[in-house]
N, CA and C of each residue as an Amber inpcrd file, in Angstrom:
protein
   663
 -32.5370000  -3.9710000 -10.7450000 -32.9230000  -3.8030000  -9.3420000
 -32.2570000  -4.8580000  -8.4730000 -32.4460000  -6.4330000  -9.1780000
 -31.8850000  -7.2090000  -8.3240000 -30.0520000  -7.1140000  -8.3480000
 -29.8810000  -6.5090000  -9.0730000 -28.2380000  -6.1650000  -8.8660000
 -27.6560000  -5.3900000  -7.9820000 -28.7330000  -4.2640000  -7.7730000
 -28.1990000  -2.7610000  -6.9440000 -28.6630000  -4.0840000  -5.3780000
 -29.5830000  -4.4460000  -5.4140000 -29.6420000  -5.1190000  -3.8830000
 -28.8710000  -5.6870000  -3.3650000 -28.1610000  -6.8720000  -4.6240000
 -26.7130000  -7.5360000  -4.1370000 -25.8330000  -6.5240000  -3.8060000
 -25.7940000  -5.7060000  -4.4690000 -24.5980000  -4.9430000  -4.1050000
 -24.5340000  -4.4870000  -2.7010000 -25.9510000  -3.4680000  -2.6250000
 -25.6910000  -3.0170000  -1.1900000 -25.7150000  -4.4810000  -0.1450000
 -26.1320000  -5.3000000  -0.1620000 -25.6390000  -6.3910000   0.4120000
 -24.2860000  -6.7350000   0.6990000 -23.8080000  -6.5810000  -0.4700000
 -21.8470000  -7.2600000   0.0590000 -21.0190000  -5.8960000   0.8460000
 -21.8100000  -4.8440000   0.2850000 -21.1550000  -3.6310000   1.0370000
 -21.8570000  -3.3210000   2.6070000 -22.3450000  -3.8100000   2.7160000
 -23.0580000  -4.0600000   4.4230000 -22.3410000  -5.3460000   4.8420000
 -22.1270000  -6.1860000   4.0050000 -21.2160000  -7.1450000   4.6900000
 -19.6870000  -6.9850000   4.6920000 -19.2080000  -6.2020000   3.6620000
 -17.8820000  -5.6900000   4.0650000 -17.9180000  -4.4580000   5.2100000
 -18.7380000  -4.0310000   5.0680000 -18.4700000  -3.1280000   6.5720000
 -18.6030000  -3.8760000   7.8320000 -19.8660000  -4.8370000   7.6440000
 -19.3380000  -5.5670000   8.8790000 -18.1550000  -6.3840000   9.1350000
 -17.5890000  -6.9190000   8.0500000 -16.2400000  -7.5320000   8.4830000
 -15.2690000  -6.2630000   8.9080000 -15.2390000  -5.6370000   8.6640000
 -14.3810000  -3.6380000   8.8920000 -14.6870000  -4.0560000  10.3700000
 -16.0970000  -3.6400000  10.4090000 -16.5200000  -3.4910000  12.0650000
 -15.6410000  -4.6450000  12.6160000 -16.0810000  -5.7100000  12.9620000
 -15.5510000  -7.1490000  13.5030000 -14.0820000  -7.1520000  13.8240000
 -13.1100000  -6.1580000  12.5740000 -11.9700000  -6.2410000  12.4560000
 -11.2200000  -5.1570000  13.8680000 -12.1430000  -4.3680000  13.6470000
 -11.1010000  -3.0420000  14.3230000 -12.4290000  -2.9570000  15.9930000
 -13.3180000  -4.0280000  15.9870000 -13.8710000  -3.6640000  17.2220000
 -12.7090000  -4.7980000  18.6060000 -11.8470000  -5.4170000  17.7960000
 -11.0640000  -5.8770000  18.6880000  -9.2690000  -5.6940000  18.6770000
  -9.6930000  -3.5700000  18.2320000  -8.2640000  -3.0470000  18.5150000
  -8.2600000  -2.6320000  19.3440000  -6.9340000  -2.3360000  19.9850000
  -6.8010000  -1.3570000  21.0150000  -6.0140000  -0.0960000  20.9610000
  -5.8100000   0.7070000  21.8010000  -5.2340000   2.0080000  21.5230000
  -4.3130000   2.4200000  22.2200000  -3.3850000   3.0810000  22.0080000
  -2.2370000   3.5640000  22.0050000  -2.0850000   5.2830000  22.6290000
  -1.3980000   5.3690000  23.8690000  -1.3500000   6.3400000  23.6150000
   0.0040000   7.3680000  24.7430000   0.3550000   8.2030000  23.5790000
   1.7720000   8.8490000  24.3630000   1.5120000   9.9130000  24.5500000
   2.7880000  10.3140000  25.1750000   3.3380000  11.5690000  25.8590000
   4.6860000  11.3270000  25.9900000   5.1080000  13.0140000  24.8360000
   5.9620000  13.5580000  24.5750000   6.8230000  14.6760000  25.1860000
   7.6560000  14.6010000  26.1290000   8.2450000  15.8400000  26.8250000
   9.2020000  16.6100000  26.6870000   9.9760000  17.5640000  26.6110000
  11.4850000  17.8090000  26.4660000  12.4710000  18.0430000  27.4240000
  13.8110000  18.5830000  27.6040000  14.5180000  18.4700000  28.8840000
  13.8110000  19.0800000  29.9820000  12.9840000  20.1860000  29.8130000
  13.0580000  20.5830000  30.6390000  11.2760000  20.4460000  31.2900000
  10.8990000  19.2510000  30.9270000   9.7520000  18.9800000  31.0970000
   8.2630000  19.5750000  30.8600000   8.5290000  20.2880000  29.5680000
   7.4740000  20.8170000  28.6500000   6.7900000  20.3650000  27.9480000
   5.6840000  20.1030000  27.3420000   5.3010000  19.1290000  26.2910000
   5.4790000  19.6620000  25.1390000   5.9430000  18.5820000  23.8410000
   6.7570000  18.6880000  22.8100000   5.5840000  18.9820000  21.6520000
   5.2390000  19.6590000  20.7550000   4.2700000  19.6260000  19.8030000
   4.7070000  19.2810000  18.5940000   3.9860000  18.5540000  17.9910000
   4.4700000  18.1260000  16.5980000   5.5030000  16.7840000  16.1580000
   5.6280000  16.3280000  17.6380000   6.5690000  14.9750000  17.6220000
   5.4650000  13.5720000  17.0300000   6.8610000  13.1780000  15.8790000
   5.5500000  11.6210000  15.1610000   6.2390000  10.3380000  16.1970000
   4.7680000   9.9610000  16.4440000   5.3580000   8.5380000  17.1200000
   4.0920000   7.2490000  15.8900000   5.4990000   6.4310000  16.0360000
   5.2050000   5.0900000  14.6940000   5.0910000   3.8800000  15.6640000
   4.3220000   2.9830000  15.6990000   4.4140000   1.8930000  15.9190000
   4.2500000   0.6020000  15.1110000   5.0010000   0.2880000  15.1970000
   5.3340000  -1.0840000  13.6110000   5.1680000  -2.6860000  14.6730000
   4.7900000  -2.9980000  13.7930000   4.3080000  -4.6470000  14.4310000
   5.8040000  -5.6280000  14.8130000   6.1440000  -5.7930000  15.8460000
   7.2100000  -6.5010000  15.8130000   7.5090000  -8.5420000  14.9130000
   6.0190000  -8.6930000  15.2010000   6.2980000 -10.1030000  14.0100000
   6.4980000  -9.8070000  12.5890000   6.7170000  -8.5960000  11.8390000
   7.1530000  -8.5030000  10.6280000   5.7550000  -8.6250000  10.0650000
   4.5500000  -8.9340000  10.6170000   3.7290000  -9.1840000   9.5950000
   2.7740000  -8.0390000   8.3520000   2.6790000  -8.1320000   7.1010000
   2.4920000  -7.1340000   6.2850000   1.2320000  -6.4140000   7.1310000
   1.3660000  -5.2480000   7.3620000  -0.0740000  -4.2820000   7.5110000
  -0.6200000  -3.8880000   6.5230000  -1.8660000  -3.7860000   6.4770000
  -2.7180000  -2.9850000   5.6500000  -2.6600000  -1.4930000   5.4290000
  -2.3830000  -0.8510000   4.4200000  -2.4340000   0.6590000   4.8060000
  -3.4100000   1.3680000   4.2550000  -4.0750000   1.3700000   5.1430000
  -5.7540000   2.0360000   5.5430000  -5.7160000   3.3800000   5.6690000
  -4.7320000   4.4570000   5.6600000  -4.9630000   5.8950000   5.8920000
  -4.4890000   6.4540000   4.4050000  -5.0100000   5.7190000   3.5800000
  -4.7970000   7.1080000   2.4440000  -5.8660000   7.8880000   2.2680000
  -5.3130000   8.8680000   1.8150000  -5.9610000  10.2260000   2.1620000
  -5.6170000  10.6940000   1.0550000  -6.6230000  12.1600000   0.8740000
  -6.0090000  13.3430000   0.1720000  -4.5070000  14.1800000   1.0770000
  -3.5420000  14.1130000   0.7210000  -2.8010000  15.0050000   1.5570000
  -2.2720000  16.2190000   1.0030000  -2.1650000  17.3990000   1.3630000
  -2.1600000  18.9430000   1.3320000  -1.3530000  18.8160000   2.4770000
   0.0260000  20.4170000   1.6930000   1.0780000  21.1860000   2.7440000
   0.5110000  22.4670000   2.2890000  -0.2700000  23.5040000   3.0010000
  -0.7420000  24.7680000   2.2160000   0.5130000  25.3360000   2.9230000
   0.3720000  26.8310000   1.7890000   1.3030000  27.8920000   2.1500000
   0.7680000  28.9630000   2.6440000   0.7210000  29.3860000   3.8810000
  -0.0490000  30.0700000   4.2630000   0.9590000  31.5840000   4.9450000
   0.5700000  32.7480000   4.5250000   1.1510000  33.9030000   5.4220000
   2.9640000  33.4240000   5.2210000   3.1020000  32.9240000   3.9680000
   4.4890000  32.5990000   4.1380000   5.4940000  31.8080000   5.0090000
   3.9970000  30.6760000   5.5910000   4.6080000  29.4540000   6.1210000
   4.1090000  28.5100000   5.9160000   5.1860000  27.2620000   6.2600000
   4.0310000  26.0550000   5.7540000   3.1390000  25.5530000   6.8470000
   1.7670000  24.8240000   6.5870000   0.5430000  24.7660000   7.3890000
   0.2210000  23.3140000   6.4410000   0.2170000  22.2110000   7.6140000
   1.1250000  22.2780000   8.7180000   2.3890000  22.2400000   8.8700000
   3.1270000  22.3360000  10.0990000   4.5320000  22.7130000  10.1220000
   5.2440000  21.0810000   9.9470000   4.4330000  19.9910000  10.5140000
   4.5270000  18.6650000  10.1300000   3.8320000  17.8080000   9.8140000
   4.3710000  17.0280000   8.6480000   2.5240000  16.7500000   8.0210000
   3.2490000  14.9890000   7.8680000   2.2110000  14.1810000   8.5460000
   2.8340000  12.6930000   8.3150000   2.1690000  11.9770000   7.1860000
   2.4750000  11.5620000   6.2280000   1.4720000  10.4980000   5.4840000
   2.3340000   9.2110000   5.4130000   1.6470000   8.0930000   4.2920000
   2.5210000   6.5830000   4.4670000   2.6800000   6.8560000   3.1270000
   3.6820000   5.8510000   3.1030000   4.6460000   5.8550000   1.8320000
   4.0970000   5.6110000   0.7590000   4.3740000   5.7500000  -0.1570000
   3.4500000   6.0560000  -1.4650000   2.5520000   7.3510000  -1.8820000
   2.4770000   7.8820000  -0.8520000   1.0780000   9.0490000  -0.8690000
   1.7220000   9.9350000  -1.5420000   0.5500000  10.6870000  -2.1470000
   1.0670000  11.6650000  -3.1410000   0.8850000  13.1340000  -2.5520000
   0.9140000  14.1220000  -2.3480000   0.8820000  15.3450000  -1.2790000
   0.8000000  16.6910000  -2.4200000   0.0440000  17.4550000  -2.5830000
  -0.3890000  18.5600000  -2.7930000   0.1120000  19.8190000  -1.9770000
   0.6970000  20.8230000  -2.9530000   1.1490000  22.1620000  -2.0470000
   0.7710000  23.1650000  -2.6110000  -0.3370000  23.6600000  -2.0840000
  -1.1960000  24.6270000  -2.1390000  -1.1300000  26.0130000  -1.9110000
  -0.6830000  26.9390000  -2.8090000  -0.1760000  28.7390000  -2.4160000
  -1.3220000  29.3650000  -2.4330000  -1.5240000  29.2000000  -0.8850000
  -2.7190000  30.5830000  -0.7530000  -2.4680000  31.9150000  -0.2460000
  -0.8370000  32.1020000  -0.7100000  -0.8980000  33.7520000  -0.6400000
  -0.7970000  34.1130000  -2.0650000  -0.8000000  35.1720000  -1.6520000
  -1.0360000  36.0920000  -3.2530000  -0.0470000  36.6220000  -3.7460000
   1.3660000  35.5940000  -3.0110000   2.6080000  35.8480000  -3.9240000
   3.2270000  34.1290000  -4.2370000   4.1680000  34.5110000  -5.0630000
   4.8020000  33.1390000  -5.6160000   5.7090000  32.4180000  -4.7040000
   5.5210000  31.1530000  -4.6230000   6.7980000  30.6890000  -4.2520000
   7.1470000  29.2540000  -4.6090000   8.5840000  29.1300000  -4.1870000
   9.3990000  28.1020000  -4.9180000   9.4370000  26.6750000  -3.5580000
   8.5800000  25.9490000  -3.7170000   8.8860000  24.7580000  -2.5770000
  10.2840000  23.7940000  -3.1040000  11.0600000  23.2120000  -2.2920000
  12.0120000  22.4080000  -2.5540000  12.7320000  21.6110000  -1.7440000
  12.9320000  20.0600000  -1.8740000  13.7590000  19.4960000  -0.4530000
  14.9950000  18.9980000  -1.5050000  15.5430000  18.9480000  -0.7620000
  17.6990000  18.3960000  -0.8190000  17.5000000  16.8970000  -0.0830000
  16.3690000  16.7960000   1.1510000  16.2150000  15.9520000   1.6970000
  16.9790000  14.1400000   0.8400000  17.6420000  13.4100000   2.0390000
  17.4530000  12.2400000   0.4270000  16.3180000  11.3320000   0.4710000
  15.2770000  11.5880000   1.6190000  13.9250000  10.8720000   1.0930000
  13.2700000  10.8840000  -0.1750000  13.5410000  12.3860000  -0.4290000
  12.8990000  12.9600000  -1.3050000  13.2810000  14.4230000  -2.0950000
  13.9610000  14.5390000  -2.9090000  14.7560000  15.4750000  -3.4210000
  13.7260000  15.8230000  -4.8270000  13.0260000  17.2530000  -4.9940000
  12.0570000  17.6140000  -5.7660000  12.3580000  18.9260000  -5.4820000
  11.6320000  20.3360000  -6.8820000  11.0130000  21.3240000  -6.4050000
  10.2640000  21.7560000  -7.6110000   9.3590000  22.4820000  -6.5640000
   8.1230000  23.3720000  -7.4960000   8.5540000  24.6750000  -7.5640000
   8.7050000  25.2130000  -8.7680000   9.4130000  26.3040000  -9.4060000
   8.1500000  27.3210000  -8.9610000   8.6020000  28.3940000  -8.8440000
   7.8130000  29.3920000  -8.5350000   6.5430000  29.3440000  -9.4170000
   5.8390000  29.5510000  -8.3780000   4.1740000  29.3380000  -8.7230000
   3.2970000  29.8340000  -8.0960000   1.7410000  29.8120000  -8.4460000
   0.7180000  30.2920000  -7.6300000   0.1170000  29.3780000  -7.9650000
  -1.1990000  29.4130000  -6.7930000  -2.2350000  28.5260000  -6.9000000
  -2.2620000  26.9100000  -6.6030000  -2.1480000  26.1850000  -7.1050000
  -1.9720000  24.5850000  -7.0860000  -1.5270000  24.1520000  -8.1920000
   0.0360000  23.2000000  -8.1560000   0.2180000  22.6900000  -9.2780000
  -0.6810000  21.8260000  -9.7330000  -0.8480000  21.5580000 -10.6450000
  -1.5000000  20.6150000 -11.1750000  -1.1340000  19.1280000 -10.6550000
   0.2700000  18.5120000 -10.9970000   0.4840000  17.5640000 -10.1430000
   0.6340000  17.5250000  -8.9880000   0.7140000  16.1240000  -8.0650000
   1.0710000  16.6730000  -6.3970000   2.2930000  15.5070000  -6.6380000
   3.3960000  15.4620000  -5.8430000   4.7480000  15.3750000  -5.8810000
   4.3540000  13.8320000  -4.7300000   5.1190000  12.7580000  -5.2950000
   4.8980000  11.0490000  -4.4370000   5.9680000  11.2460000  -3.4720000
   5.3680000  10.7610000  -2.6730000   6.6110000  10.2760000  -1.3840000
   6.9480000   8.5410000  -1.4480000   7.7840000   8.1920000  -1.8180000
   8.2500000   7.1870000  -1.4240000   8.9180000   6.2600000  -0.5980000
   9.7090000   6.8730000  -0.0460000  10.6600000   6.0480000   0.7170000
  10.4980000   6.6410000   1.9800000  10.6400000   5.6290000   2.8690000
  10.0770000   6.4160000   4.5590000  11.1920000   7.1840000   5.3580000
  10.9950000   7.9710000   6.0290000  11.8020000   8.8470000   6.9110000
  10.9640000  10.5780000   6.4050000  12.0930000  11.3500000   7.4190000
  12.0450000  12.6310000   7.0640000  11.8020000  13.5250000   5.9630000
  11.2770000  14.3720000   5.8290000  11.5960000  15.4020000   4.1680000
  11.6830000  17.1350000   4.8800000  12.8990000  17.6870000   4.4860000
  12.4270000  18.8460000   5.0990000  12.4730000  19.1870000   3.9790000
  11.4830000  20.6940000   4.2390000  10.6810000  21.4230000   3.1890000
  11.5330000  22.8610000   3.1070000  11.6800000  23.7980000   2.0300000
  12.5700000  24.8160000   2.1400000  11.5170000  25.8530000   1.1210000
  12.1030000  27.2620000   1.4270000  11.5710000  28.2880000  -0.0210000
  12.4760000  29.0100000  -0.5780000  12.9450000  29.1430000  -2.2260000
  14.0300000  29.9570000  -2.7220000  13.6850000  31.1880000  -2.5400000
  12.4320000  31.5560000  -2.2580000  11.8190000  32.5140000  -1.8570000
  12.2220000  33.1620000  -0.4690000  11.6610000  32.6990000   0.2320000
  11.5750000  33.1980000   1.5920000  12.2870000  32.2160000   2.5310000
  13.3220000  32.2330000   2.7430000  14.3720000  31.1930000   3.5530000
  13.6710000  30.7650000   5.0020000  13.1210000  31.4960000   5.5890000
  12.1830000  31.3780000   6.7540000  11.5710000  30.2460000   7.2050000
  10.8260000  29.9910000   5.9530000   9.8780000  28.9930000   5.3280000
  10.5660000  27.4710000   5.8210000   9.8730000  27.0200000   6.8820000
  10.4570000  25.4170000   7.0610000   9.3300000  24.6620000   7.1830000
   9.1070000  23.4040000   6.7930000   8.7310000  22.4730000   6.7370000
   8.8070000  21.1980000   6.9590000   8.2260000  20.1750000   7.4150000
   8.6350000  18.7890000   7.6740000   7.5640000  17.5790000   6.9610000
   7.9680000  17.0070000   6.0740000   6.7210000  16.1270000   5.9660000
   7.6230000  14.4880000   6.4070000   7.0210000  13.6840000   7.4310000
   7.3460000  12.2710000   7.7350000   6.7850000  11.4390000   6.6720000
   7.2020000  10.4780000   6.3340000   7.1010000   9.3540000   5.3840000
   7.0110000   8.0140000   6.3550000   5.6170000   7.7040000   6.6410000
   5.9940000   6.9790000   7.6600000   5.5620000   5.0820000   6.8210000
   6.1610000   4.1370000   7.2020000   6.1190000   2.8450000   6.6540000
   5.0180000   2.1650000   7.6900000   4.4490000   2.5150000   8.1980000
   3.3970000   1.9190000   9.4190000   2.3430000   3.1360000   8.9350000
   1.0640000   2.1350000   8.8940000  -0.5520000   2.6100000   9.4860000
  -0.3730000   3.5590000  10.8130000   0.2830000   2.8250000  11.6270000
  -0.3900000   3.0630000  12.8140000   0.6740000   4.5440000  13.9730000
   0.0510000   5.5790000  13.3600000   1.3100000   6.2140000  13.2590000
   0.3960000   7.5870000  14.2430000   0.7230000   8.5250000  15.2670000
   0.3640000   9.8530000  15.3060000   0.9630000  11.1570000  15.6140000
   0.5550000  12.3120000  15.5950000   1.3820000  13.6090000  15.9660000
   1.1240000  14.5160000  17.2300000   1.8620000  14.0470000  18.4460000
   1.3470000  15.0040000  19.4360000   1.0410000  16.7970000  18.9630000
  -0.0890000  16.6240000  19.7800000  -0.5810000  18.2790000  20.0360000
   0.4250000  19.2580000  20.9360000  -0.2270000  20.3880000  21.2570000
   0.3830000  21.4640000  21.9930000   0.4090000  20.8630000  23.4090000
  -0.3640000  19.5610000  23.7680000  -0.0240000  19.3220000  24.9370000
   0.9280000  17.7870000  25.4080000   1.6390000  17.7030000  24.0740000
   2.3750000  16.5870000  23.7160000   1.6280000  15.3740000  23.7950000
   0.5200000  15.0720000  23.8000000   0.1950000  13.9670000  23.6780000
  -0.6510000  13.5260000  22.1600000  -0.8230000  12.4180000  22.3920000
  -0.9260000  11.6940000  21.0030000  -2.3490000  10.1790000  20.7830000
  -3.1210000  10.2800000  20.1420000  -3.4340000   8.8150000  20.7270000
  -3.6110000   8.2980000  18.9320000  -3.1010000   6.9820000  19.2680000
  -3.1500000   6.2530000  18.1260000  -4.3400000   5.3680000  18.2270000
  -5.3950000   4.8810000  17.5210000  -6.4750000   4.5860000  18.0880000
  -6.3060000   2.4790000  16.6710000  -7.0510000   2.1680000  16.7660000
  -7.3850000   0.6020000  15.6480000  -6.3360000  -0.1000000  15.6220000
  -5.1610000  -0.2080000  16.7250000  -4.5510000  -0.8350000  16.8090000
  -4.4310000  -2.5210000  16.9060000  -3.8610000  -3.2620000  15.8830000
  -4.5290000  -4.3600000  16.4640000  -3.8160000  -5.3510000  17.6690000
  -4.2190000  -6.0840000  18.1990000  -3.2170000  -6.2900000  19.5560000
  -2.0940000  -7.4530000  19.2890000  -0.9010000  -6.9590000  20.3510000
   0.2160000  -7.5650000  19.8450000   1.5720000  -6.8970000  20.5280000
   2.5700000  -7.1440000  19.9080000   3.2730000  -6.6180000  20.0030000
   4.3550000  -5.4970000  19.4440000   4.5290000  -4.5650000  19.9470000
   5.2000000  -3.1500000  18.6280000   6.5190000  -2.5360000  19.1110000
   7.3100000  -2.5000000  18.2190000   8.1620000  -1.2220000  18.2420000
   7.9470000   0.0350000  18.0840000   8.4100000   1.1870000  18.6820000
   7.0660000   2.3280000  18.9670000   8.6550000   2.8070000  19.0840000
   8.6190000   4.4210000  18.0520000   9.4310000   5.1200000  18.1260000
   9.0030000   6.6150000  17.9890000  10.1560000   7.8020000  18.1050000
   9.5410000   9.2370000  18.0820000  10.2500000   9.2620000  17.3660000
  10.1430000  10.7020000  16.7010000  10.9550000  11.4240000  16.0830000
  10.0780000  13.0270000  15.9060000  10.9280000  13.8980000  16.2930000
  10.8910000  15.2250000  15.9830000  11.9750000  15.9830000  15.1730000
  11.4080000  17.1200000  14.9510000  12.1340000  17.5910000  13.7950000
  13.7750000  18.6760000  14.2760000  13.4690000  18.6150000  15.4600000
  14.3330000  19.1670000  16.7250000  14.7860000  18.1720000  17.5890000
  15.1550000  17.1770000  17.2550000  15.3950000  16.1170000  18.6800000
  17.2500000  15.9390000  18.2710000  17.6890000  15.9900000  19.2950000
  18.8740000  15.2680000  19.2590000  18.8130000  13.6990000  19.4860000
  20.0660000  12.9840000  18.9640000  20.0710000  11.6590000  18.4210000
  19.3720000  10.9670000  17.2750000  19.2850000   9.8660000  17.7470000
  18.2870000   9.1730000  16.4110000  17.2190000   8.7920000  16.5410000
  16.4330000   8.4180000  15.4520000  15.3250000   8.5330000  15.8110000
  15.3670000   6.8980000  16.3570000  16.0340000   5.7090000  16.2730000
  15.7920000   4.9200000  16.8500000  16.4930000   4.8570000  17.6400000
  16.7060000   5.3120000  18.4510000  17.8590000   5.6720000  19.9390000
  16.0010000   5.9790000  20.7340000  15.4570000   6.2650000  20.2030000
  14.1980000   6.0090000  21.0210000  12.8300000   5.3430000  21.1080000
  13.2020000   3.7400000  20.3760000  12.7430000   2.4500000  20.2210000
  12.3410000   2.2640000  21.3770000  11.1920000   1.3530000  21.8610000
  10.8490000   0.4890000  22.9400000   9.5150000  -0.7980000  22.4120000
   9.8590000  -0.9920000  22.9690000   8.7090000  -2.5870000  22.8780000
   7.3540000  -2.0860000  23.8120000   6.1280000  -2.1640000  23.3170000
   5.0080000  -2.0560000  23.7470000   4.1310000  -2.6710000  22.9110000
   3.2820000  -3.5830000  24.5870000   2.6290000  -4.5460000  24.3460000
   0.7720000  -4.3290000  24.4190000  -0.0440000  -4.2350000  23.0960000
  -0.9800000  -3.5400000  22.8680000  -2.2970000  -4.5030000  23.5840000
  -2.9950000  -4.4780000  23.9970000  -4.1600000  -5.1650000  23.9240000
  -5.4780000  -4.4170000  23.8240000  -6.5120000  -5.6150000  23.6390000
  -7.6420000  -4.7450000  22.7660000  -8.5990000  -4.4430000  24.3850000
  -8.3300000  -4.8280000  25.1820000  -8.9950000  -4.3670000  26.4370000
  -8.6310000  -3.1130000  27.0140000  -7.4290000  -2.7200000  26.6750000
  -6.6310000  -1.8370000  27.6990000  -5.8570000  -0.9300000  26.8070000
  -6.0630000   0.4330000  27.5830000  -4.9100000   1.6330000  26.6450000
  -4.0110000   1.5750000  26.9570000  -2.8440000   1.5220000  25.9740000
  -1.2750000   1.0380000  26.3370000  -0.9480000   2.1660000  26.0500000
  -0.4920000   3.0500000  28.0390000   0.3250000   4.4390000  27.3440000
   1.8470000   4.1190000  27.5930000   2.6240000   5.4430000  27.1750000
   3.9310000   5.6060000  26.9210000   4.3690000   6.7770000  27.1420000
   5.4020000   6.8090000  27.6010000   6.2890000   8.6160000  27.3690000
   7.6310000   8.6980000  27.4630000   7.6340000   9.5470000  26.3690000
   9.3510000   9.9320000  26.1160000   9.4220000  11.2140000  26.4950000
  10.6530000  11.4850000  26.5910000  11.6600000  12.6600000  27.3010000
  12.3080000  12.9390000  26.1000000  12.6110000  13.8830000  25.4520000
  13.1380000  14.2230000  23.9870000  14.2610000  15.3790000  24.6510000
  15.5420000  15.6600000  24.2060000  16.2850000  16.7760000  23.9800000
  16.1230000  17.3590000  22.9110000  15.8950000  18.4520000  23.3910000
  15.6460000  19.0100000  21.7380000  16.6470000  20.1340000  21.6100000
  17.4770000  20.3850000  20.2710000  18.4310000  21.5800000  20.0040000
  17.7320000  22.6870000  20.2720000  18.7290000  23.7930000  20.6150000
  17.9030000  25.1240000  20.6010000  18.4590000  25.3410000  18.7660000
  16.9460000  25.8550000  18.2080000  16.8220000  26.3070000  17.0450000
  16.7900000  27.9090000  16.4580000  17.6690000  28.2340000  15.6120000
  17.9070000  29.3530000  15.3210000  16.7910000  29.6690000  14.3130000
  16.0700000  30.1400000  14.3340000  15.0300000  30.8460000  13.2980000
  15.1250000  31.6770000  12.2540000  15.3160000  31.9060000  10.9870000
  15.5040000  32.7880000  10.2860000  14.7160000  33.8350000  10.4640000
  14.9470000  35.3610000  11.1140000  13.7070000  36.1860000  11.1200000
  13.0790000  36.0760000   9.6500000  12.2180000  36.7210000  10.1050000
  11.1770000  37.0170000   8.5930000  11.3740000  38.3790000   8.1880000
  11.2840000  38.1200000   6.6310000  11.5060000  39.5780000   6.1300000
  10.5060000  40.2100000   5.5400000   9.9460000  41.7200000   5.8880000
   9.1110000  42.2000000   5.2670000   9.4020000  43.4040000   4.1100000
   8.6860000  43.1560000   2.8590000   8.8110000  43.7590000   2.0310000
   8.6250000  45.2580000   1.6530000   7.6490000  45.5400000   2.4360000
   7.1250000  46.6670000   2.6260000   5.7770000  47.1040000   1.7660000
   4.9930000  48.0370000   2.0380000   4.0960000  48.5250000   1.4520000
   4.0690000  47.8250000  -0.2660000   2.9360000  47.0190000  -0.2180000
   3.0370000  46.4210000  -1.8920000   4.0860000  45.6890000  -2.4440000
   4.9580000  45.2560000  -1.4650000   6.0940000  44.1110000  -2.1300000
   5.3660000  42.9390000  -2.3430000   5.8790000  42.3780000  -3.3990000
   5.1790000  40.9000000  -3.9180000   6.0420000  39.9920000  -2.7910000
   6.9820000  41.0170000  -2.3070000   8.0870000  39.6100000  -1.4150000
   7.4690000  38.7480000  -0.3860000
């Protein structure tokens, strides 16, 4: 008995140091546009600590790319480096996931259901996602080296929230943008009183789409 009490004791006191820690972050927050002044969906913006100092990486997660209706869901999926990612076929035909990417060069041979293993991301940047199956099929998963990382919505904006205050390099990247992704670096200065917003202007290529092909009545295609 007197053991389980200590315990919940140090775990009420590690949450309060948690609390203490992140009640004096502040938050972050952008907007993403394109030439022609639309808002951009699905653009990752990273902000990395400019003193070099090590961050904690606090967002691991379970992460899942499902296959859904013969696309991937989501269309960009960010995790931090190391994370291991699950790809999940919930249609009721097979398919072959695979990147060339050089973040990450892997594939899952035609399959159903959930592999058993889920495939590590290591090294940070881009991964695009492909199907030997269904060419259509695109995907993006970011590998990002920063905590403090988010993905604008349909209305391009984004908020990064437990920031701690300071100073950051804060970059975009979309999966459609012309240039580089650090061709759109800036310095922003966070504090725990005040929301530090931002906005970029992105060009984005016009993208050719592979139509989709239908199989017809009872094709496994």
């Amino acid at each position: 008995m007197r053991n389980l009490i200590v315990d919940k004791y140090i775990l009420l006191v590690g949450l309060l140091f948690a609390w203490m820690d992140m009640s004096g972050a502040g938050e972050l927050q952008a907007f993403v546009k394109d030439q022609n002044g639309k808002p951009v969906e699905d653009a990752v913006v990273l902000a990395t600590p400019l003193d070099g100092s090590h961050v904690q990486m606090l967002k691991q997660q379970r992460n899942e790319v499902d296959q859904i209706d013969k696309e991937y869901v989501p269309h960009v999926k960010v995790v931090l480096v190391g994370s291991n990612v699950l790809f999940p076929n919930k249609d009721n035909i097979r398919h072959h996931v695979y990147s060339f990417s050089p973040g990450k060069v892997f594939e899952l041979p035609l399959y159903s259901g959930t592999p058993a293993a889920p495939v590590q991301f290591d090294k940070a940047g881009p991964v695009t996602l492909g199907c030997n199956i269904h060419d259509w099929m695109l995907g993006y998963i970011y590998v990002a080296d920063t905590p403090f990382y988010g993905k604008s919505a349909k209305d391009g904006k984004t908020h990064i929230v437990d920031v701690p205050p300071g100073d950051y390099s804060v970059r975009v990247w979309h999966p459609d943008m012309k240039g580089s992704e650090e061709s759109t670096s800036r310095k922003a200065t966070v504090d725990a009183t005040a929301v530090t917003t931002m906005e970029w202007q992105l060009t984005l290529k016009p993208v050719f789409r592979i139509p989709r092909v239908s199989g017809g009545a009872g094709s496994a295609y």
